[in-house]
N, C-alpha and C positions, 0 to 999 in steps of 0.2 A: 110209808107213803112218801117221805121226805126223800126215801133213793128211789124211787121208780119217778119222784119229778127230777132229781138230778141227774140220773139216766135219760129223762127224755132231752132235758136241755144238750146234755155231750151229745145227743142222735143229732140234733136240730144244727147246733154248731158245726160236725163234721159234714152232713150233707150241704150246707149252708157252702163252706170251705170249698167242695168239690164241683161244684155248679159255677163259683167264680173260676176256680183254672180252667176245667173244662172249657171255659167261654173265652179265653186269650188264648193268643199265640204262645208259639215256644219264645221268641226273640225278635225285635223288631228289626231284623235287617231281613224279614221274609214275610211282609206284610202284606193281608190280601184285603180284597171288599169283594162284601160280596155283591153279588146282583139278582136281584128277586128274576124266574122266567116268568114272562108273562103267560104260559100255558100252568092250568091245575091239573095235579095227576090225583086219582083214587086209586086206594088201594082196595083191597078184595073184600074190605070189609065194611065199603062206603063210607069211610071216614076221611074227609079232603085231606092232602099233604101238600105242602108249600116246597116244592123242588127248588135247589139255590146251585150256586153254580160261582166256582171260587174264581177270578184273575189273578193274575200276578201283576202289580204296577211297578212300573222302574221310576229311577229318579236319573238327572244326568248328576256326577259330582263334580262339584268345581262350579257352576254354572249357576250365576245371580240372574235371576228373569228379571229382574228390574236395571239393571246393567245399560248401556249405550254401545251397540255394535260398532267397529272397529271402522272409517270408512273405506270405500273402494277406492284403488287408485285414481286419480287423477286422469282425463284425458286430455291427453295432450295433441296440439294440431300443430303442424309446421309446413311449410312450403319448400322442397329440392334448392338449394342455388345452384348458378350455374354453371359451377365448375362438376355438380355431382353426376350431373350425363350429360357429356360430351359426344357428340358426334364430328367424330373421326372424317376428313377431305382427304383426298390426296390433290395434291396441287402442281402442274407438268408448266414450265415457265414454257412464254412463248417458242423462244429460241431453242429447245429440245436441252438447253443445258444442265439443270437439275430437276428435282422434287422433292416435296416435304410434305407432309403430314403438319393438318392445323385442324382446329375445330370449324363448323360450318358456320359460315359469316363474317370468319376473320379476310383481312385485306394480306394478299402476301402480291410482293413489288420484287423488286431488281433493278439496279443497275450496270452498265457493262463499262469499266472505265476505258478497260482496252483487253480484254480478257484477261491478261493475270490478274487484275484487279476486279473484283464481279463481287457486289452486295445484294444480299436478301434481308428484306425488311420483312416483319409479318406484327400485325397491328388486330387488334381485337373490333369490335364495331363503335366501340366508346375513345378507341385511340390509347388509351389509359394503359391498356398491356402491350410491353414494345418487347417485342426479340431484333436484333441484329445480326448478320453475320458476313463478313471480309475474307477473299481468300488471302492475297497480298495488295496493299495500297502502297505508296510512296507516303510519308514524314518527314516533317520538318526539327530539328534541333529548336527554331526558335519562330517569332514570327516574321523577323525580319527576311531569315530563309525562304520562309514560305512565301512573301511579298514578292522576292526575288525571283524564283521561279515562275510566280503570275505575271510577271511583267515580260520576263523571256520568252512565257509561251505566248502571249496578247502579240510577241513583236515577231514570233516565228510560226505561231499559225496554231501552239499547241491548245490543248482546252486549260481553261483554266477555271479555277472553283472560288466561290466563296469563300468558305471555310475551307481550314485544312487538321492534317493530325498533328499536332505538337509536342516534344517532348524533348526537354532539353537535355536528360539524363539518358534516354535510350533504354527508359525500362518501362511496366507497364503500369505501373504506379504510378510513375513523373507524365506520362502518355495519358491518363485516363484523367487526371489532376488540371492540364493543360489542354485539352480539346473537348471543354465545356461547348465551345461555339460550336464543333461542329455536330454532338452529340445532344445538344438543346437543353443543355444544364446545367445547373450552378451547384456551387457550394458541395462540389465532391471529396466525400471523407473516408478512406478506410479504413473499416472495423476489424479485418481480420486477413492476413495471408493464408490461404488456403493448402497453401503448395505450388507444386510444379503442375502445366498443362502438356505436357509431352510433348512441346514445339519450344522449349528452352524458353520460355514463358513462365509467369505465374497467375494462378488462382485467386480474383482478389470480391472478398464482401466489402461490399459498401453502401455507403447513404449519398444521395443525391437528390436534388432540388430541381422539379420537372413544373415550369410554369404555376411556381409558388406553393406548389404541391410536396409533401415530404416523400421520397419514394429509397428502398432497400431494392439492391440488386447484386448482378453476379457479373462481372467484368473479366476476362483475358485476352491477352495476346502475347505476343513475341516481336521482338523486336532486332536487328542489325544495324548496327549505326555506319555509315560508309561516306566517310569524311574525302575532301577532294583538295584540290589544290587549294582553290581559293575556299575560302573557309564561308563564306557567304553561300556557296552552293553545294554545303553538306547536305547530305541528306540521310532519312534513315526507311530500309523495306522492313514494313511491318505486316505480318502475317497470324491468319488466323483470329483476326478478331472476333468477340463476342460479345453482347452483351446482354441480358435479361431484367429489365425494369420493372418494379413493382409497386404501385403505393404500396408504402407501410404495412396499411391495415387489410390488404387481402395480399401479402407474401408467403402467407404458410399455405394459404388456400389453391394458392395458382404455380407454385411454384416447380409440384411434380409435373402437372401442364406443360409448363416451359422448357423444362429440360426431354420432355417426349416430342415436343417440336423440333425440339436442336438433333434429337438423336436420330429424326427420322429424313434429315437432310442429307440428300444425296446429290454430287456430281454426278453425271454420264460421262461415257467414254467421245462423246463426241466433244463434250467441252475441255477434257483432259488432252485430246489431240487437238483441239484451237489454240489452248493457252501454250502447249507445248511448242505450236510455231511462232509464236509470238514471243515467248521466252528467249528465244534461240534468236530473233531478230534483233533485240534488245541485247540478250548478255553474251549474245554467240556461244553460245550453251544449250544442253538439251537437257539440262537440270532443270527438275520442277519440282513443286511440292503436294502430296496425293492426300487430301483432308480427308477424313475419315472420321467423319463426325459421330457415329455411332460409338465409337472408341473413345474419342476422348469426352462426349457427355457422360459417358458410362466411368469417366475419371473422374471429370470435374462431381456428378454425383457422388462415386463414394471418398471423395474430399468433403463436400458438404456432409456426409452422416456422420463424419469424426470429428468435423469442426466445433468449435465451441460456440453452444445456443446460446447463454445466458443473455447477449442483446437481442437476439430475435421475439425470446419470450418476453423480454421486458417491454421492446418496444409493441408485441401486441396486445400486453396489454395495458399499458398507454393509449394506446390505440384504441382499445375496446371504452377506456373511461373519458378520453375524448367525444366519443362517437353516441357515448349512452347507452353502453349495449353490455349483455356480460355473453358468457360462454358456460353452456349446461353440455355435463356427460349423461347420455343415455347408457346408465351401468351395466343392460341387460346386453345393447349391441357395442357399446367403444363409442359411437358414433357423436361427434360433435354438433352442437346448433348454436346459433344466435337467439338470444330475446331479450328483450328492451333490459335497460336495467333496474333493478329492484324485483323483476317476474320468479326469483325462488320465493322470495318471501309470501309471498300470497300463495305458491306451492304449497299444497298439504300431502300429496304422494310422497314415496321414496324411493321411486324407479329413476329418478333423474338429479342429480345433483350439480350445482354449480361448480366451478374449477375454483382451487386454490390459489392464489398467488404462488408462481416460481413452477408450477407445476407441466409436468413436458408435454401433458397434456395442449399446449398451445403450440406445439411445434404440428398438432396437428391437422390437415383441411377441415375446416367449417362444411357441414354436408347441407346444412338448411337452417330454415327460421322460422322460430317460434312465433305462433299468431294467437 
């Protein structure tokens, strides 16, 4: 009796054993549920069966549902300035004797001293951007020279000027140093020799002071000193003046502007045959000099890309912590913008990044502003 109940017990244990595995998986990285259908099937012997019907559930790995998603970028709004589309003029002076190329609304002028002499002014609508340009003028060694000659011409009928060009050295340094008056500026410094301008001239950066205002520009010319008897009435023919002004703080911005202005200035052949009888009156000569301003822009430029920046960058940005502003790179285009300063710090994106200190990033045009 005692083994047929200890017989049944081992039955009852092993079926016991094989109803719990039967009833799990093999492994839980294949875990199903199931889902009752809601339809009952019979089978043939009218006894209901409960049909189930397995899924498979995935999980993602790696991924905390309770987590804080990552946010979206930033949008960012800015307005073009105006240097980023330019609309291109061409501009035909009255007298048929050149053209240049300005943006629309700039002022361009002239005047004709006596044809060798012939200035183009070209002025922006604020006045604040100045271009220059001289074919040959007359200069004075000093100013008493220059006094000298307004009095001769006042007693002989010739014209005579306010202001004059001065330069007592006969270079273009001592020249650019000493005809504040008639270039409407003070306190001219230069930062850098550039080089040569291919009229036995040099290339010169400088700082200058435009009605209290700080302004960086690009100054050349040439000069011949032509001393006479009496030394009171020396004089010097200075040719191929330039000059390109900038405030300070929009120099990087405007400055391929200005050199596209210079290079698209052209003489005609009808002012190169005026000036050439008027030369030959004056020097009994048929020598003259043929500017070619596409050429030597395209000098004085690749002077300026070899030149050394380091004041340029510093002074904008100087410039920029004067004004309250900083300089953000959009990493995705190059492209530079203005906005107020402290505007990274509230930035939570990483499409845009403020500029470094020292970085050559500021040597580059400002394209817009951040609003």
């Amino acid at each position: 009796m005692k083994r047929k109940t200890a017989l049944f017990l081992v039955l009852c244990l092993a079926v016991t054993s094989f109803t719990a595995c039967s009833g799990s998986s093999g492994g839980k990285d294949h875990r199903s549920s199931r889902i009752k259908d809601p339809g009952i099937k019979t089978e043939g012997t009218g006894t209901a069966v409960e049909t189930v019907e397995t899924v498979e559930t995935s999980t993602t790995s790696g991924t905390d549902p309770t987590s804080t998603p990552a946010p979206a970028e930033q949008v960012v709004n800015f307005s073009p300035n105006a240097n980023a589309n330019i609309n291109w003029v061409t501009y035909t002076s009255n007298d048929g004797f050149y053209t240049i190329e300005a943006p629309a609304g700039w002022t361009i002028t002239s005047f004709n001293y006596d044809t060798i002499g012939y200035e183009v002014y070209a002025r922006d609508p604020s006045g604040e951007k100045k271009f220059y340009f001289s074919t040959s003028i007359v200069g004075y060694p000093s100013e008493e020279n220059f006094e000298y000659w307004m009095s001769a011409g006042a007693e002989y009928g010739f014209p005579t000027y306010e202001h004059g060009y001065i330069s007592p050295e006969a270079t273009p340094e001592s020249f650019f140093e000493n005809s504040g008056d008639f270039f409407g500026y003070t306190d001219f410094e230069v930062v850098e020799n550039m080089g040569p301008n291919g009229y036995g001239g040099d290339i010169l950066k400088a700082y200058a002071n435009y009605g209290g205002r700080a302004y960086e520009g690009i100054y050349t010319s040439s000069l011949i000193d032509t001393p006479l008897y009496y030394q009171e009435m020396d004089w010097d023919l200075i040719t191929g003046t330039m000059v390109i002004a900038l405030p300070v703080e929009d120099f990087t911005d405007w400055i391929d502007i200005m050199f596209h202005i210079y290079s698209t200035l052209e003489f005609t052949d009808a002012y190169y045959s005026a000036r050439r009888t008027a030369w030959q009156l004056t020097f009994q000569t048929s020598d003259t000099i043929m500017f070619n301003a596409n050429a030597t822009s395209a000098m004085i430029m690749d002077s300026w890309e070899y030149s050394n920046h380091t004041s340029d960058i510093t002074s904008q940005e100087y410039s920029d912590a004067t004004l309250g502003r900083e300089r953000i790179l959009d990493t995705e285009t190059g492209d530079i913008y203005y906005a107020s300063n402290g505007w990274s710090d509230s930035y939570y994106g990483s499409r845009y990044e403020p500029l470094t200190s020292g970085s050559d990033y500021y040597l580059q045009p400002v394209v817009g502003t951040i609003y």
